[in-house]
C-alpha positions, -999 to +999 in steps of 0.1 A: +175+010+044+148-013+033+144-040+056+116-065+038+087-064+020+060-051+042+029-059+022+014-060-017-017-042-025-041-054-045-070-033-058-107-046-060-138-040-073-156-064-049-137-062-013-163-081+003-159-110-025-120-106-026-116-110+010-136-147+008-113-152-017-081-145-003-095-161+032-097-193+013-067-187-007-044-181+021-061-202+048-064-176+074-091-151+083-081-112+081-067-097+109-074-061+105-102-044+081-096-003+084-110+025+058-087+054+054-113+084+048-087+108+038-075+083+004-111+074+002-100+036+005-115+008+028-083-018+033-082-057+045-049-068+057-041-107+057-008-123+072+010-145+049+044-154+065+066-123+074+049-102+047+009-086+040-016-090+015-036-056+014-067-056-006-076-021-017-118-011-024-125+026-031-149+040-013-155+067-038-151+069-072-126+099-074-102+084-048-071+071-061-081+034-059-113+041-073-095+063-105-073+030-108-100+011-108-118+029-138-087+029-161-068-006-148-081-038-139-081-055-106-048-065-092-019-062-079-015-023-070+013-013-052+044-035-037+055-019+003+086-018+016+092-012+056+122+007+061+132+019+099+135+056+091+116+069+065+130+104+066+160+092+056+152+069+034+134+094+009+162+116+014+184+087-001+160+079-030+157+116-043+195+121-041+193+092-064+170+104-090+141+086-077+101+106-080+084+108-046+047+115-054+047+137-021+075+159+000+065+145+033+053+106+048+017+106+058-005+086+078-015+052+061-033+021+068-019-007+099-005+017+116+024+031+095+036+059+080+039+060+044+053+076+010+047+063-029+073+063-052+060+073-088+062+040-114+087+056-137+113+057-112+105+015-106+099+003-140+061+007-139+056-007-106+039+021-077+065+015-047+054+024-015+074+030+013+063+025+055+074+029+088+060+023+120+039+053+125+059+063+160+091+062+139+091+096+124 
């Protein structure tokens, strides 16, 4: 079951740029920078309430941020949802017509285990889902 929404991505061009930004923006300094080598994506996390700003920067041009990137403009990526089982929670999805863009949850940024949903099944919008990394 989805539980909240865990964080919104937003992809950058300028990560260094967009994190003043959002610093001032949101009053508060990052709490976590991490790059995920694997998705060829460096990621700043920001607390805002109970959710997460991420902002996404490709660290090479044929990851999947930096192929967004070329084709979209910046902004908002990809909305998260934390559910407590993941497993399950795909299984629930796909029995309800719903286009998983993988089979199984991988490892993602902040700890968590995650899965994207493909933006015809949401109206356009990418949907990721995450769990806590130990609850797989």
């Amino acid at each position: 079951m989805i539980k909240k929404i865990e964080h919104i991505g937003i992809a950058v061009n300028d990560l260094e740029e967009a994190t003043k930004t959002y610093q001032v923006l949101l009053n508060v300094s990052p709490y976590k920078t991490e790059t995920v080598k694997r998705e060829g994506v460096k990621t700043v996390f920001f607390e805002c309430g109970e959710s997460k700003i991420e902002l996404l920067g490709a660290t090479r041009a044929d990851s999947p941020i930096g192929k967004y990137l070329s084709k979209q403009k910046e902004g908002i990526h990809h909305i998260a949802f934390f559910v407590d089982d993941i497993l399950a929670e795909m299984h629930r999805l796909q029995s309800e017509g719903f286009q998983l863009l993988s089979d199984e949850p991988k490892p993602g940024a902040d700890g968590k285990t995650i899965v994207f949903m493909h933006p015809k099944s949401s109206h356009g919008v990418l949907v990721e889902l995450c769990a806590d990394e130990n609850e797989i």
